[in-house]
C-alpha positions in Angstrom: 77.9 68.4 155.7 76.3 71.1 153.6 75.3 69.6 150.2 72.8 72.2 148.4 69.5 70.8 147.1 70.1 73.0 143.8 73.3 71.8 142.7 74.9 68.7 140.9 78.2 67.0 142.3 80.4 64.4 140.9 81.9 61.4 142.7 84.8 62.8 142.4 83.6 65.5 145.1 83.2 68.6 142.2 79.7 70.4 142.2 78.2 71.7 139.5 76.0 74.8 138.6 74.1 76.0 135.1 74.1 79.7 135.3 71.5 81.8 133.2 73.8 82.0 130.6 74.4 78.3 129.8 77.3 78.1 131.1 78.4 76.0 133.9 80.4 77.0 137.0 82.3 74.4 138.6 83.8 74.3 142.0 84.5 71.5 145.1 82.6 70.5 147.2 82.2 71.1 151.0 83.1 67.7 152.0 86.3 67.7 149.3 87.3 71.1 151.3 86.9 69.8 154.6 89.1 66.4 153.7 91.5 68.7 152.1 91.9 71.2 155.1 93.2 75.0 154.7 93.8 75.3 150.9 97.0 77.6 150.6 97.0 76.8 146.7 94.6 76.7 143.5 95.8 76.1 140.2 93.4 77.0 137.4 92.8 75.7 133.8 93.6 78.5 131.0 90.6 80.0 129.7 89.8 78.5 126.1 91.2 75.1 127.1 88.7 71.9 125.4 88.3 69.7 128.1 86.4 66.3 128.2 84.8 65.1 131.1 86.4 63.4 133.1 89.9 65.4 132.3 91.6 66.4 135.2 91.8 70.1 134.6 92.6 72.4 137.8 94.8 71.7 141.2 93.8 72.6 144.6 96.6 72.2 147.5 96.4 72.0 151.3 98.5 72.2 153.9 98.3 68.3 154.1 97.9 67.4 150.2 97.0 68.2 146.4 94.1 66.9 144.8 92.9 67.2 141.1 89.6 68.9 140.0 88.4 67.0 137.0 85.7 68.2 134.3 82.7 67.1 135.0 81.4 67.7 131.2 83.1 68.6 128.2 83.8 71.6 127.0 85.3 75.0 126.5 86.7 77.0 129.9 85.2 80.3 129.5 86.3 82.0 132.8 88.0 81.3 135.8 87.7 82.8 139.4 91.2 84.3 139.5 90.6 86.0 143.1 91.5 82.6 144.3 95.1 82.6 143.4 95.6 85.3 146.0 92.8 84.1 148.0 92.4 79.9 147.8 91.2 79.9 151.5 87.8 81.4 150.3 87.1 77.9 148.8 87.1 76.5 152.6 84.9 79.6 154.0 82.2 79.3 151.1 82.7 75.9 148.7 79.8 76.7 146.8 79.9 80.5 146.4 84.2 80.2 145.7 83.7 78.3 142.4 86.9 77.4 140.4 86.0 77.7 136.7 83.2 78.2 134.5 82.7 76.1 131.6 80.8 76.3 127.8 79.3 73.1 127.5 80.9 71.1 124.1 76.6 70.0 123.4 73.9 69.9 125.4 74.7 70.0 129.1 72.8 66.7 130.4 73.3 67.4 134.3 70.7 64.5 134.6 74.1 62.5 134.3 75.5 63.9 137.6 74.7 62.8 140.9 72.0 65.0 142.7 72.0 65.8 146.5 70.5 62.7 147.6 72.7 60.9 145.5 76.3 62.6 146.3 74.8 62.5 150.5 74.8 58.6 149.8 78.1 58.2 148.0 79.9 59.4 151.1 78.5 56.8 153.4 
């Protein structure tokens, strides 16, 4: 399972990256992908929607079930990776590259608070 060093995951399988502008992109992980099977489906939150963490904010859909994507951190969604309403399979060829949304942090982004690699390898066991 590929689980990259430089990221930070939730337990509820969504990775998390700070990009040079602050922001965060958000996506699912290799392992949610490869439970989930051949997406066919990706609903995304509307840009400016105030999430809290925790809030279950997007949909992804295989062809053997839905699952949520929840916020990992509160905020503001500032963009979102539209290419995968016409394309959701992308999330299953490249789960960290295929993010779903990006989001403005509502304070200071403690990632600390997430799981690192180690961590997230551990909580699948």
């Amino acid at each position: 399972m590929n689980v990259p060093d430089t990221l930070r995951y939730t337990g509820t399988h969504e990775w998390v990256r700070r990009e040079p502008d602050g922001t965060l992109s958000v996506g699912i992980t290799d392992h949610a992908q490869d439970v989930l099977g051949e997406l066919v489906f990706v609903e995304l939150p509307a840009v400016g929607k105030k999430l809290l963490g925790g809030d279950a904010c997007a949909v992804v859909e295989s062809v053997k079930a839905a699952a949520d994507v929840y916020a990992p951190l509160a905020g503001e969604v500032v963009a979102v990776n539209s290419a995968l309403k016409d394309a959701p399979g992308q999330v299953n060829k490249d789960p960290y590259g295929a993010w779903l949304f990006r989001l403005k942090p509502a304070g200071e982004a403690d990632l600390s608070r997430l799981l690192d690699a180690a961590a997230y390898n551990n909580s699948l066991t």
